[in-house]
C-alpha positions in Angstrom: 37.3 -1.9 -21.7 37.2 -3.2 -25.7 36.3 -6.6 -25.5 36.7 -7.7 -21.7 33.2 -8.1 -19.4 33.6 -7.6 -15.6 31.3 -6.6 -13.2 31.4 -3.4 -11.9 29.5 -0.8 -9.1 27.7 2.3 -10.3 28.9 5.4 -8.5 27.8 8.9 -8.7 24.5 8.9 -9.4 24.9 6.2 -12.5 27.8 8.1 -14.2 30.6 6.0 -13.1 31.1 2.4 -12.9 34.0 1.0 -10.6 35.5 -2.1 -11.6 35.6 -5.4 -9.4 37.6 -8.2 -9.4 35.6 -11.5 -9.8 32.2 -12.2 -9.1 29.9 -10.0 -6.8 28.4 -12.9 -5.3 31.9 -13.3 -3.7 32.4 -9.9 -2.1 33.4 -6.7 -3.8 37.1 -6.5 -4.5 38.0 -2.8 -6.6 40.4 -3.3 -9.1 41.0 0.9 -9.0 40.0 0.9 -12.8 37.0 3.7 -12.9 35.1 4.1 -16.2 32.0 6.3 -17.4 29.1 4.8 -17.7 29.2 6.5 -21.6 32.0 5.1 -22.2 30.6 1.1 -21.3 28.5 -0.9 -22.6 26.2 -2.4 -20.7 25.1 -6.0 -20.8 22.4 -8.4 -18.7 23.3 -7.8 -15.2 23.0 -11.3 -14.6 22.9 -14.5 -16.9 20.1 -16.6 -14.1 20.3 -20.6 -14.4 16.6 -20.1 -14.4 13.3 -17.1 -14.6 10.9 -18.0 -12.9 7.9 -15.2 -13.5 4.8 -14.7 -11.4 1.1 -13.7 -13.6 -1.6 -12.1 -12.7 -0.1 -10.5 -9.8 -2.1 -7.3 -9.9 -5.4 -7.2 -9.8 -5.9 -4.8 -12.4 -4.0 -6.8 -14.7 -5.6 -9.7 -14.0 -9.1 -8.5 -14.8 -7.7 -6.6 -18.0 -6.8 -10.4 -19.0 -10.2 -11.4 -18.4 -10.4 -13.2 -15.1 -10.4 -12.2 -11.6 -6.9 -12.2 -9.3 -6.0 -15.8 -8.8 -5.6 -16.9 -4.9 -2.1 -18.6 -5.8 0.7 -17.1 -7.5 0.5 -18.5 -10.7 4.3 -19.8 -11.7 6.2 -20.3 -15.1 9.1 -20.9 -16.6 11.6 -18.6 -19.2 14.0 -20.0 -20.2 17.7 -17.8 -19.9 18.4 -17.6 -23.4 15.5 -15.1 -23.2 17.6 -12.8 -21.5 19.4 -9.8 -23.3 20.6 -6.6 -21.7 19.5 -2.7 -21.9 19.7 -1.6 -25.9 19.9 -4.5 -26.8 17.0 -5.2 -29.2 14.0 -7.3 -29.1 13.2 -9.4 -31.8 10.0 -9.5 -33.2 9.1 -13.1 -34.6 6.8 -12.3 -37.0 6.5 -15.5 -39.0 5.0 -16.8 -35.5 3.3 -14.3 -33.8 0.9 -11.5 -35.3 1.0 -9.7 -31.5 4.0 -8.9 -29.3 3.4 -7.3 -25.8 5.9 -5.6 -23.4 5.4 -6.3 -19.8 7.0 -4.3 -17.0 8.1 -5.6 -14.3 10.0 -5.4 -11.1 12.8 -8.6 -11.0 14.4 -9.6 -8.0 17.9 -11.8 -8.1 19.1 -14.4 -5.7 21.6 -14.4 -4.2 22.6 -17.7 -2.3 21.1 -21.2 -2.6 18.4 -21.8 -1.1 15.0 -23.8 -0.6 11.5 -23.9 1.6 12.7 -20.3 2.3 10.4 -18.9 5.4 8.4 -15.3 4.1 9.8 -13.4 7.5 13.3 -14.9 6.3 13.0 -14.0 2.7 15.4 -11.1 2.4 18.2 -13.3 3.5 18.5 -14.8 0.2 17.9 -11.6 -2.2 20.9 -9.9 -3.8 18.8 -7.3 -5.5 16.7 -5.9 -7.9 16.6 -4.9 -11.3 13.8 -4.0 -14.1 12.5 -6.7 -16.3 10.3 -6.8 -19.6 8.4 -9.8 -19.4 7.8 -10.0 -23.3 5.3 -11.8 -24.7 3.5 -13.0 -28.2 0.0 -12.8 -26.9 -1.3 -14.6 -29.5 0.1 -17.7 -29.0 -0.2 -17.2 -25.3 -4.0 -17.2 -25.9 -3.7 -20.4 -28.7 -1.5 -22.5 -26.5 -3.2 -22.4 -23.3 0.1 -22.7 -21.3 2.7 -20.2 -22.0 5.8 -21.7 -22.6 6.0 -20.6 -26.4 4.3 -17.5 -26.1 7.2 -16.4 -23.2 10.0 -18.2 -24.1 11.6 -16.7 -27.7 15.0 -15.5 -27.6 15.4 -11.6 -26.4 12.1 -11.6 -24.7 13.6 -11.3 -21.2 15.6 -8.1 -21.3 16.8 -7.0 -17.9 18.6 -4.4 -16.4 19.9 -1.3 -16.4 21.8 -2.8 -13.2 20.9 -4.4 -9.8 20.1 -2.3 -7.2 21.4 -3.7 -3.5 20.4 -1.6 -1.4 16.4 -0.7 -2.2 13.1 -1.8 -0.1 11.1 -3.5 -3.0 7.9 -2.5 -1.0 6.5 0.6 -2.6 8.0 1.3 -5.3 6.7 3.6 -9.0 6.9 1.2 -12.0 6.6 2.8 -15.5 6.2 1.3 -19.1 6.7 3.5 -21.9 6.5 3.0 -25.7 7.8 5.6 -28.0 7.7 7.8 -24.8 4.4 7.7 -23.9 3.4 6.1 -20.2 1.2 3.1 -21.0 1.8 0.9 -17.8 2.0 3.1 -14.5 1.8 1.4 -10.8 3.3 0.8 -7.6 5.0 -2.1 -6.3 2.5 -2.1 -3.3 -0.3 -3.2 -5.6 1.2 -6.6 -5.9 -1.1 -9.2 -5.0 1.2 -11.3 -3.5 4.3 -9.8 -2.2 8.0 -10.1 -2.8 8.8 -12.4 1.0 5.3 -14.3 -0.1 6.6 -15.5 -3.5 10.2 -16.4 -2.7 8.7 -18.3 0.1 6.4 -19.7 -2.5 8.3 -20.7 -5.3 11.1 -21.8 -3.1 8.9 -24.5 -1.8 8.6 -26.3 -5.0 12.6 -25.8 -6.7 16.0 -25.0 -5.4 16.8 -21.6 -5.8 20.8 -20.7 -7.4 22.4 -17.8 -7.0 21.8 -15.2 -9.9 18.2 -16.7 -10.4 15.1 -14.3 -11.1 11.8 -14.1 -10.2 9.8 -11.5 -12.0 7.1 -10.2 -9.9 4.5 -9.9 -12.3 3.0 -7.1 -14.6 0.3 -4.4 -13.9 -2.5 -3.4 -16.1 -1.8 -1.6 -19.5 0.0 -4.3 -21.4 -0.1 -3.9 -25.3 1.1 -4.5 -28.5 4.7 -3.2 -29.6 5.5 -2.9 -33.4 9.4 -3.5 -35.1 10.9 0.0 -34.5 9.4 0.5 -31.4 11.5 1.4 -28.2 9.9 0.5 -24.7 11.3 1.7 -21.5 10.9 -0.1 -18.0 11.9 2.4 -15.0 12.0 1.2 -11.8 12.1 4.2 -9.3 15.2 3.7 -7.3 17.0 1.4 -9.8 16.5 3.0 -13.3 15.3 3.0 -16.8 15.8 -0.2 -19.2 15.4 0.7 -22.7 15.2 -1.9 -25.9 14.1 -1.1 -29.4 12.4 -3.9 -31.7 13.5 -5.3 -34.6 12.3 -8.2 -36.8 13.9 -11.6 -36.2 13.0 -12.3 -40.0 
């Protein structure tokens, strides 16, 4: 496809992508062009208006962070210039921050504007799901008290493989590797406060675009990654995102 980007649909068990005209969020039109997935190179499925992330939404990552599970989501901002796609690499601002963790996470995209969304109406307004690394310098997470800088570097949102449309988000295997080894393992039935519960949430306090993203939070086994490194996100029913890390400097 040389330069162009288009949206496409995987077929085949992720070795084929089928070309669409336009945008998804319009209806799928096929434009007949069929490509493999080898041949393509995959960008962020989505470029969101806004991230809005949930912490501390497993218990056992809440306690590893050295506090009990909060009784609210707790809510913050990334800003989308975070976002990068699969193989794309994080950057590792070492200048700033002597600790950089991955964070797996399940992310779910919106599809249609919305607000004061009810829970029992919540899947009305989801488009999908895809697999996030919520990246983070810990370090400055910890100095700042609020997390804005700490999340909010460039490339420290990667997302993808793809966005799954046709998934139940309620029980679902998450996996972190680094370098191939398993260092985050849980299910998506852990999370504190559920995928209808947060939208309903969040929706109460902001207007909710199309393409948006709420990452659902992180369980237990964060850690540090090093330049070099490659961490893998798989999602079961979506896929694997991989991203190696490089020095920004």
């Amino acid at each position: 496809m040389g330069d162009q980007v288009a949206f496409g649909v995987v077929e085949e068990g992720g070795q084929v992508i089928a070309r669409i005209g336009g945008h998804p969020f319009h209806g799928v039109d096929f434009t007949g062009e069929r490509f493999p997935v080898a041949e393509v190179r995959l960008i962020a499925p989505m470029l969101p208006s806004k991230i809005i992330a949930i912490g501390k939404n497993y218990a056992d990552h809440a306690r590893e962070m050295g506090g009990e599970p909060p009784a609210e989501p707790v809510v913050f901002l990334k800003p989308n210039t975070t976002v990068i796609g699969p193989s794309e690499a994080i950057a590792y601002p070492g200048k700033l921050s002597e600790r950089v963790d991955y964070e797996g996470e399940l992310a779910v995209v919106i599809g249609r504007l919305c607000r004061d969304v009810p829970a029992e109406r919540a899947g009305e307004v989801v488009f999908g799901y895809t697999c996030a690394n919520d990246v983070t310098a810990r370090d400055l997470q910890a100095r700042d008290g609020q997390w804005t800088r700490a999340k909010g570097f460039d490339t420290f949102c990667p997302l993808g493989p793809w966005i799954e449309t046709e998934l139940d988000p309620a029980d679902l295997a998450i996996t972190t590797t680094l370098n191939g080894e398993v260092r985050q393992s849980a299910r998506t039935s852990l999370l504190l406060h559920d995928i209808p519960a947060l939208i309903a949430y969040v929706s109460a306090v902001m207007t909710l675009l199309p393409g948006d993203v709420i990452l659902t939070g992180t369980p237990a086994g964060v850690g540090p990654m090093s330049v070099g490194d490659e961490v893998g996100v798989s999602i079961e029913g979506i896929g694997t995102l991989t991203n190696r890390v490089i020095s920004r400097d």
